[in-house]
N, C-alpha and C positions, 0 to 999 in steps of 0.2 A: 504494500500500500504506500502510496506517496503523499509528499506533502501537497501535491497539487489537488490528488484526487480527493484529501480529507477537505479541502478547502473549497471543492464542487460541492461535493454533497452537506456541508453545513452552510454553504450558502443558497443551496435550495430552501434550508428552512429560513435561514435570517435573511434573504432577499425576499420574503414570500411577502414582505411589505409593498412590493413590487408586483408579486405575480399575478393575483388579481385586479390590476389594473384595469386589463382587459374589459371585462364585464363588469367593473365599476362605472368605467368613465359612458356619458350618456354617449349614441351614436354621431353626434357630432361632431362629436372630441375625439370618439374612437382612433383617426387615426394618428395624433398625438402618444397615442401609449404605448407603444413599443420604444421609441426615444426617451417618454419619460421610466417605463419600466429599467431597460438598461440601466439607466442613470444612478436607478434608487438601487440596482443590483451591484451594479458598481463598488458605489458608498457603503453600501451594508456588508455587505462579504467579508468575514473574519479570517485573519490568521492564525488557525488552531495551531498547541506546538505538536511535531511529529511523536506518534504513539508507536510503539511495536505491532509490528502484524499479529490479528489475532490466532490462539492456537487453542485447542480445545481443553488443553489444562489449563488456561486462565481460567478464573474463579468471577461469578458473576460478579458485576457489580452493583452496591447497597443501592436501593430506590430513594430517591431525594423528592418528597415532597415540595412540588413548585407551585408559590401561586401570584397570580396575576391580581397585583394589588387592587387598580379600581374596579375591574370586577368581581375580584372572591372567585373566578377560575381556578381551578386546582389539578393538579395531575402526577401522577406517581411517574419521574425520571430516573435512567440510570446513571446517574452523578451529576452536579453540580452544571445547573445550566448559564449556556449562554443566551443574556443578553439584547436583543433590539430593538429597537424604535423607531415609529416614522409616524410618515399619514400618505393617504393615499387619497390624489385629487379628485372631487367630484363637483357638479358643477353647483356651486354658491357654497362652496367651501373642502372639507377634507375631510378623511375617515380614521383617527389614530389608530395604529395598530400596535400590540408586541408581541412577539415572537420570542419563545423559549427553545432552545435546541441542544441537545449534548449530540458529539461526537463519541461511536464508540467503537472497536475494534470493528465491528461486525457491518457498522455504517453508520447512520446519522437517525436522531428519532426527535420527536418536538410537537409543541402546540404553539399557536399564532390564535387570538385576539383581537377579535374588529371591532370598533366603536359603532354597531352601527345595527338598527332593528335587524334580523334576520331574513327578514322578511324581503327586504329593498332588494335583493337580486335574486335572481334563483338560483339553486344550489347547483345547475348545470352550468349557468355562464360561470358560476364561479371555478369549478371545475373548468371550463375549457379555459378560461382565461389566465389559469394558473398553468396549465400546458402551454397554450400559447404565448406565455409567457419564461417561462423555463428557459426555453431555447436561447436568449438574450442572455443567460446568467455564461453561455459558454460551455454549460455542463455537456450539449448533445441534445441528440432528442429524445422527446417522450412521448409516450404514448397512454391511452385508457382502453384498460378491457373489463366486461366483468362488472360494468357501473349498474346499483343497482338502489333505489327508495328503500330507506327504512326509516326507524325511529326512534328515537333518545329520549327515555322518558315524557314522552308523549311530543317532544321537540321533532318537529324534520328531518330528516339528516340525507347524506349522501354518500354513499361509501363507492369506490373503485380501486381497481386492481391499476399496478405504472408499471411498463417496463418502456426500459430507455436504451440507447447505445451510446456510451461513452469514451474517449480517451484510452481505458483500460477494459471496455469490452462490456457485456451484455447486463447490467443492473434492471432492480427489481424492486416494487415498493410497494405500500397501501397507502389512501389516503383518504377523510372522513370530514366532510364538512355539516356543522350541525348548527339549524336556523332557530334561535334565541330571542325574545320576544327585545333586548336590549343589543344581540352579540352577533357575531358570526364568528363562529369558531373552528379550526381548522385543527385535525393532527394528522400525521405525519411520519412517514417509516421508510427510509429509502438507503440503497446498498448494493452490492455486489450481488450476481444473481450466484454462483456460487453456496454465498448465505441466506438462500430463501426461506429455509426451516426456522434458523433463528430469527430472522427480519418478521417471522410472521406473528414469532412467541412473543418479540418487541411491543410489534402494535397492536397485538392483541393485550397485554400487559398496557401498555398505556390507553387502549381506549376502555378499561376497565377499571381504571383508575382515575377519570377525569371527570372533576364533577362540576356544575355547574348550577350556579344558588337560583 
C-alpha cells in the first residue's frame, strides 16, 4: 500500500464535502460543479502518515466513538478520526458539512454530515452526484451496483454497492445515505477489492453503530 493510495481513498471521504455537489447545486448552476467540486477536493485531501501493509495477525482495532457535535450524530470508528469541514454551494446560500474518516490497513471507512432537511435532494442524485463526483478527487472511476431503498428507523435511506478502478487496480466499497428530517447523512466503506470480506465486516460495523437523535 502506498502513500499515495492511502491519500485517495481518505480523500474520498474528506472530499465528500465536494462530492455531492453535483445534485446539490440547482440545474442552472449544474455546470459550475465539477470546477467547484475539484477545488473543495483539492483543499480537503489529507496527508495520512504511511501505515504498514495490513497482514492478518494484526489485531483489530478499538472502536472510537465519534460524534458530530451540532448534531448528536454518533458512530462506532476504528480509531481516532479525521477531521473536515466545508459547505457546499446552493443557491441563496451553502450546506455545512463534516466529514469523519479513519484510514485503516484494510482501507478507509467514515461518516459525513449535511446541514441540511433530508428531504431537499433525493437520495439518488445524491448518490450519482457523489460518483460523478469522485472522479475529480483523481482516485479513478467509480461505479454503483446493487442500489437499493430501505430504511433507518423509519428514516429513508439508500444503500449501494462501489466498485472502482484505481492507480493500484480493482477497489470495492459500500455506501448509505440516510434522509433526516434536519440531516443528510452519509457513511462510507471503500478499499482494495482484495479486502472485500473485511470492507464489508467495516460497514456493516459502522452502519450499526450510527445513531442519529
Amino acid at each position: 500500500m502506498t502513500h499515495r493510495s492511502r491519500t485517495q481513498r481518505l480523500a474520498l471521504l474528506s472530499a465528500s464535502t465536494a462530492l455531492v455537489t453535483g445534485g446539490l447545486l440547482p440545474s442552472a448552476t449544474a455546470s459550475a460543479a465539477p470546477a467547484r467540486a475539484a477545488a473543495v477536493a483539492a483543499t480537503a485531501a489529507p496527508t495520512p502518515t504511511p501505515t504498514p501493509t495490513s497482514t492478518s495477525s494484526q489485531p483489530a482495532r478499538a472502536a472510537v466513538k465519534t460524534t458530530d457535535p451540532p448534531s448528536g450524530i454518533t458512530a462506532q470508528l476504528p480509531g481516532k478520526a479525521e477531521v473536515r469541514m466545508g459547505a457546499i454551494p446552493m443557491a441563496g446560500g451553502s450546506v455545512d458539512t463534516r466529514v469523519y474518516g479513519v484510514e485503516t490497513p484494510d482501507g478507509a471507512t467514515g461518516f459525513a454530515v449535511y446541514d441540511m432537511p433530508g428531504d431537499q435532494i433525493p437520495l439518488e442524485d445524491a448518490l450519482k452526484g457523489f460518483v460523478d463526483a469522485y472522479g475529480l478527487t483523481g482516485g479513478g472511476t467509480l461505479t454503483t451496483e446493487n442500489v437499493r431503498k430501505t430504511t433507518v428507523d423509519g428514516r429513508p435511506a439508500l444503500d449501494a454497492d462501489l466498485t472502482g478502478e484505481g492507480p493500484e487496480g480493482p477497489a470495492v466499497g459500500s455506501i448509505r445515505f440516510i434522509s433526516d428530517d434536519d440531516h443528510l447523512v452519509m457513511a462510507l466503506t471503500y478499499g482494495p477489492e482484495a479486502k472485500d470480506k473485511d470492507l464489508d465486516a467495516t460497514h456493516q460495523q459502522l452502519l450499526n453503530s450510527l445513531q442519529i437523535p
